[in-house]
ZAZA-685822 format. One line per field, with one value per atom (N, C-alpha, C): residue number from 1; residue in three letters; atom name; x, y, z. Coordinates in nm, 3 decimals. Layout:
// ZAZA-685822
resi <- c(NUM_...)
resn <- c(ALA_...)
name <- c(CA_...)
east <- c(X_...)
north <- c(Y_...)
up <- c(Z_...)
END
This chain:
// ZAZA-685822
resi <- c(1_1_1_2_2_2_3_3_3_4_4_4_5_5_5_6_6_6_7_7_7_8_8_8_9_9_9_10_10_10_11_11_11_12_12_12_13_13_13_14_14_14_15_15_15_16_16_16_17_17_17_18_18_18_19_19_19_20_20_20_21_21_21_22_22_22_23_23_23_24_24_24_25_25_25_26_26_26_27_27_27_28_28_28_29_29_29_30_30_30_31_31_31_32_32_32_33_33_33_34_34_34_35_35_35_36_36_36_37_37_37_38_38_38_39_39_39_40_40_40_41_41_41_42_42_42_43_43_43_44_44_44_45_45_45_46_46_46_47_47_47_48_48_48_49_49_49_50_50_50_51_51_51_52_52_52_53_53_53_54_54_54_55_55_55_56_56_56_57_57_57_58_58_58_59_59_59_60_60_60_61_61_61_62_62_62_63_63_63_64_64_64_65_65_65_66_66_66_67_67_67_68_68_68_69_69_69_70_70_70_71_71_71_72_72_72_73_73_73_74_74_74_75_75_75_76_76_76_77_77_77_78_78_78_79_79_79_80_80_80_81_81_81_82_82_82_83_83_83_84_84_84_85_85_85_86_86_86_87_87_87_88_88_88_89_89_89)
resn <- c(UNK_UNK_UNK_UNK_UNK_UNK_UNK_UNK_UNK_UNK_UNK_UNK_UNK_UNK_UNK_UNK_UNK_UNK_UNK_UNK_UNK_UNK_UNK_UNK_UNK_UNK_UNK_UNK_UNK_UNK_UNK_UNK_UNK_UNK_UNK_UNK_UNK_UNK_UNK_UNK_UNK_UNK_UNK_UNK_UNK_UNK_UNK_UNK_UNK_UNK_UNK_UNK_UNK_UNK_UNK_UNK_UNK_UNK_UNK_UNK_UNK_UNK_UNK_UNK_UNK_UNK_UNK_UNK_UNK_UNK_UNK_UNK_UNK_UNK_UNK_UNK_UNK_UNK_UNK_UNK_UNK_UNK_UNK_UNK_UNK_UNK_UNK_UNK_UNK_UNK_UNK_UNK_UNK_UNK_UNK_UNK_UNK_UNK_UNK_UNK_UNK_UNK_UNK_UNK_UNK_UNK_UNK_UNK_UNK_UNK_UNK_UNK_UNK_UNK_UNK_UNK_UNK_UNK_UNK_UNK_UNK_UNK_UNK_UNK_UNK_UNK_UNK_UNK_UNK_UNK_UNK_UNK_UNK_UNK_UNK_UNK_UNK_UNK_UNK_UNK_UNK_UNK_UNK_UNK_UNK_UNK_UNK_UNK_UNK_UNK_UNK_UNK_UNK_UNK_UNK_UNK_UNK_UNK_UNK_UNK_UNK_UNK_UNK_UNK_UNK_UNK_UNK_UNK_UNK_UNK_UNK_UNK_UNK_UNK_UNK_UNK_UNK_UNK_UNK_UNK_UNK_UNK_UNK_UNK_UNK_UNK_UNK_UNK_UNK_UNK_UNK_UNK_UNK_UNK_UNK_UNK_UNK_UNK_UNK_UNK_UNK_UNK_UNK_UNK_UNK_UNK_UNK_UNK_UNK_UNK_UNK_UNK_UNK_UNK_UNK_UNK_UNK_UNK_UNK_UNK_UNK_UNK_UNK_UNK_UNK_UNK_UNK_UNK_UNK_UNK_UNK_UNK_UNK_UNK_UNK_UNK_UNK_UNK_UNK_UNK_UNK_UNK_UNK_UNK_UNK_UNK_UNK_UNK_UNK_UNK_UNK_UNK_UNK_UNK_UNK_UNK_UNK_UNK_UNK_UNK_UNK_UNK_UNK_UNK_UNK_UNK_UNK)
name <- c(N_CA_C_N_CA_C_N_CA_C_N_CA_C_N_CA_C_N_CA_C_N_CA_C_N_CA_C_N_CA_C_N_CA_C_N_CA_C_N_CA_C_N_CA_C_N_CA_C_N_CA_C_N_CA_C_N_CA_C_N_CA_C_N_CA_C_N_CA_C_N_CA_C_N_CA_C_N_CA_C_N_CA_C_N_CA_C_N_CA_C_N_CA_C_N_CA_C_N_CA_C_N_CA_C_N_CA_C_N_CA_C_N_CA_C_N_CA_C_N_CA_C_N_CA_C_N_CA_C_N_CA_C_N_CA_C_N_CA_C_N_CA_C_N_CA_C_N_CA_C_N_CA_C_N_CA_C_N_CA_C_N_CA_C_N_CA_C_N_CA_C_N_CA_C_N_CA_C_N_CA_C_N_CA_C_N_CA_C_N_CA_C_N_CA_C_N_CA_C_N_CA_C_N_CA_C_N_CA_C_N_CA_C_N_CA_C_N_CA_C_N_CA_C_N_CA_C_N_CA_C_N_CA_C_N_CA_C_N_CA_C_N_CA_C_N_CA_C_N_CA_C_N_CA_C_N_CA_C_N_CA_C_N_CA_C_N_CA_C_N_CA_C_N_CA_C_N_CA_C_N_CA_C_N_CA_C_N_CA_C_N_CA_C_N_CA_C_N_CA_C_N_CA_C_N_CA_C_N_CA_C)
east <- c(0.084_0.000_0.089_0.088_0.164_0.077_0.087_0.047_0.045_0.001_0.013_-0.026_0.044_0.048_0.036_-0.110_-0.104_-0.036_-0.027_0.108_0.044_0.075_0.085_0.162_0.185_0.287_0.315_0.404_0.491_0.604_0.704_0.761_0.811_0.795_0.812_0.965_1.054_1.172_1.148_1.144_1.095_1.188_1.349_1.460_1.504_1.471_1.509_1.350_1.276_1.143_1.121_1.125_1.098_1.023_0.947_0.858_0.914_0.846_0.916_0.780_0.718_0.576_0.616_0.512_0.449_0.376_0.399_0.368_0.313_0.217_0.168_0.305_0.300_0.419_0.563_0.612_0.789_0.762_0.858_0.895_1.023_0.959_1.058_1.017_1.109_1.136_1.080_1.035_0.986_1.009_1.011_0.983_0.865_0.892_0.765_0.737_0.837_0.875_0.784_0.657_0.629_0.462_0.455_0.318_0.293_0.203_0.124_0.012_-0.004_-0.101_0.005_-0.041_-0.004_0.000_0.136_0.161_0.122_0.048_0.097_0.111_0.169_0.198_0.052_0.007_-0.062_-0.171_-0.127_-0.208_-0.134_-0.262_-0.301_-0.165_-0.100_-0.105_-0.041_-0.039_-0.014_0.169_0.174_0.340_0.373_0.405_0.438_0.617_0.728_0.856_0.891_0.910_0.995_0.890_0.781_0.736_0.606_0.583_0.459_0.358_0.291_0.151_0.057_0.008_-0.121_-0.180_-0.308_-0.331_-0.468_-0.486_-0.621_-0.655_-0.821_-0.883_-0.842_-0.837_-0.828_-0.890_-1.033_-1.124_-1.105_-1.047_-1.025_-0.899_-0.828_-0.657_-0.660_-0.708_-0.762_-0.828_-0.910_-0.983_-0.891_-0.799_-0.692_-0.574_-0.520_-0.452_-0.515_-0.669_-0.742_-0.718_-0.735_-0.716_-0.587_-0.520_-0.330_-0.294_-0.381_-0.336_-0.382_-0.501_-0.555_-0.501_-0.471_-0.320_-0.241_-0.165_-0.038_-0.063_-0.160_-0.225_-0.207_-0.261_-0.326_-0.226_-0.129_0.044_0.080_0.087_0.147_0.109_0.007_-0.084_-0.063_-0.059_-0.007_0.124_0.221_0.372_0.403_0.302_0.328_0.264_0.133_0.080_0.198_0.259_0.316_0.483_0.500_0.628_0.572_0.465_0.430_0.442_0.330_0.375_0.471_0.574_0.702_0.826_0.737_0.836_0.933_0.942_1.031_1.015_1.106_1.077_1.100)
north <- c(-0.117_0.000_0.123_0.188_0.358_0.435_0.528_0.640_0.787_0.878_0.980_1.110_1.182_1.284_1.422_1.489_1.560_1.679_1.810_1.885_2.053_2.096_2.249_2.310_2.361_2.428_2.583_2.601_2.725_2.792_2.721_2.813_2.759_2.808_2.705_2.850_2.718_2.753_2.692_2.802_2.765_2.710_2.817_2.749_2.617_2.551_2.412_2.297_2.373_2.310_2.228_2.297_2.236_2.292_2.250_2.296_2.278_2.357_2.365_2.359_2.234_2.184_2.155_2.197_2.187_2.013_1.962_1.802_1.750_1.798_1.777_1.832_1.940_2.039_2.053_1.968_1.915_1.972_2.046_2.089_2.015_1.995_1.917_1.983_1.924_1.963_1.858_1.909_1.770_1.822_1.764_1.787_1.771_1.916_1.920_1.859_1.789_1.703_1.664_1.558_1.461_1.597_1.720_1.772_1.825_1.850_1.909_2.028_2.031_2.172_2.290_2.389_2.484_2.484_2.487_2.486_2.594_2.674_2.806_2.740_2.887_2.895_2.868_2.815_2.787_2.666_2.623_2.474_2.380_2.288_2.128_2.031_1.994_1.856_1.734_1.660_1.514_1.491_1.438_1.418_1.299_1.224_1.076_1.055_0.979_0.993_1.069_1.204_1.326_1.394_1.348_1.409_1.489_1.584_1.640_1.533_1.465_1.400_1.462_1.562_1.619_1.740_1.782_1.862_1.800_1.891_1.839_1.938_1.945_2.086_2.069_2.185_2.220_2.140_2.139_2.095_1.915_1.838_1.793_1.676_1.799_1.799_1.789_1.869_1.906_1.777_1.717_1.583_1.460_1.427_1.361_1.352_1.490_1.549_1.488_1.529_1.465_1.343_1.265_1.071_1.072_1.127_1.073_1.126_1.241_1.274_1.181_1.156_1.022_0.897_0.863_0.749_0.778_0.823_0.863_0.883_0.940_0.952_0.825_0.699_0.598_0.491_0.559_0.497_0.498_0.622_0.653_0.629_0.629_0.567_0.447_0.327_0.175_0.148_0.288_0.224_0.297_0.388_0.401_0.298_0.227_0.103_0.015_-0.028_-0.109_-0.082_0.019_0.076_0.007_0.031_0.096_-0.064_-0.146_-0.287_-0.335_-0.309_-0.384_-0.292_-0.235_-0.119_-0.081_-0.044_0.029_0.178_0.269_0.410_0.477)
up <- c(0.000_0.000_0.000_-0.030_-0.090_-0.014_0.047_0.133_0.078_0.040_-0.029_0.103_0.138_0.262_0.260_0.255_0.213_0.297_0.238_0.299_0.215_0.303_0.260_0.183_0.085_0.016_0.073_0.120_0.159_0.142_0.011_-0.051_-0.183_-0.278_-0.417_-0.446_-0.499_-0.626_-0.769_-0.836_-0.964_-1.025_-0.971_-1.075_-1.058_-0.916_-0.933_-0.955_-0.941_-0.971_-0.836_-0.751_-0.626_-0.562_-0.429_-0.280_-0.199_-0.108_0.066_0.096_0.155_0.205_0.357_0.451_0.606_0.559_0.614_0.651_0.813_0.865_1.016_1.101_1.068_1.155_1.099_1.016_0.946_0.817_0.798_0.689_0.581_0.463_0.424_0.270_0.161_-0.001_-0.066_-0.141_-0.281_-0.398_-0.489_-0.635_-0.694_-0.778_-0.867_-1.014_-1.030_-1.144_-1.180_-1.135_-1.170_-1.165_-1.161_-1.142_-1.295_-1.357_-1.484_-1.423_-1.342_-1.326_-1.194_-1.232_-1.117_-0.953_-0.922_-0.775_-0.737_-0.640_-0.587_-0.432_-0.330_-0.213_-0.173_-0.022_0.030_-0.016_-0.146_-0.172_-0.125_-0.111_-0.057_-0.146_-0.152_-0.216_-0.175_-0.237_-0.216_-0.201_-0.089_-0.089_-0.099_-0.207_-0.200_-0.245_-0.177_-0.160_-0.250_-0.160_-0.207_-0.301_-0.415_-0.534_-0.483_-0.548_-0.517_-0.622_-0.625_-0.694_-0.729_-0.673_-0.732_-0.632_-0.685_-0.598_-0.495_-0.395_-0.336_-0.263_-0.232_-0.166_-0.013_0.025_0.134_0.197_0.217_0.294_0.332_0.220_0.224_0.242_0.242_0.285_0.460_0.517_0.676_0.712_0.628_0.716_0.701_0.567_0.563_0.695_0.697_0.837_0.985_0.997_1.124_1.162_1.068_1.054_1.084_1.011_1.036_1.174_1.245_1.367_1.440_1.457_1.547_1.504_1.376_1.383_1.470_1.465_1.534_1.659_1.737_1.890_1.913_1.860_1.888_1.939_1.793_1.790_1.956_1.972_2.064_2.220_2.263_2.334_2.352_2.241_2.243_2.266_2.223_2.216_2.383_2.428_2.640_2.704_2.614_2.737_2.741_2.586_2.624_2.675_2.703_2.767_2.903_2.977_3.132_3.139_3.087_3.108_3.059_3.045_3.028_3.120_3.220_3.299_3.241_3.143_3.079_3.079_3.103_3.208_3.000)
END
């Protein structure tokens, strides 16, 4: 299964054809290589290893984000039960 993450765009270089995308707080670079429609600053899109994929609405970028936060809560929650029972500090 492939995971596609969506991410904020917040600062595009045109001359290397790259983004500087917000990812649930981490900022990291991708390429715009593999895109055919217009990036601007403050769109949605899809971050799959390193490439920007596509675009996606807001509205629906934000409920993507919700789910992956309550993943990761959930993560985390299971990986302290099972710290506490295995007394591990």
């Amino acid at each position: 299964m492939c995971l596609a993450i969506p991410s904020k765009v917040v600062c595009i270089d045109t001359e290397n054809n790259m983004v500087t995308l917000d990812t649930l707080g981490v900022t990291r670079e991708a390429s715009l290589d593999l895109m055919s429609e217009e990036v601007n600053v403050g769109d949605y899109v899809l971050l799959h290893i390193g490439y920007v994929m596509g675009k996606i609405d807001e509205e629906q970028a934000k409920l993507s984000l919700e789910t992956y936060a309550e993943i990761l809560k959930a993560i985390e929650e299971e990986d302290a039960e099972l710290r506490d029972a295995n007394g591990d500090v």
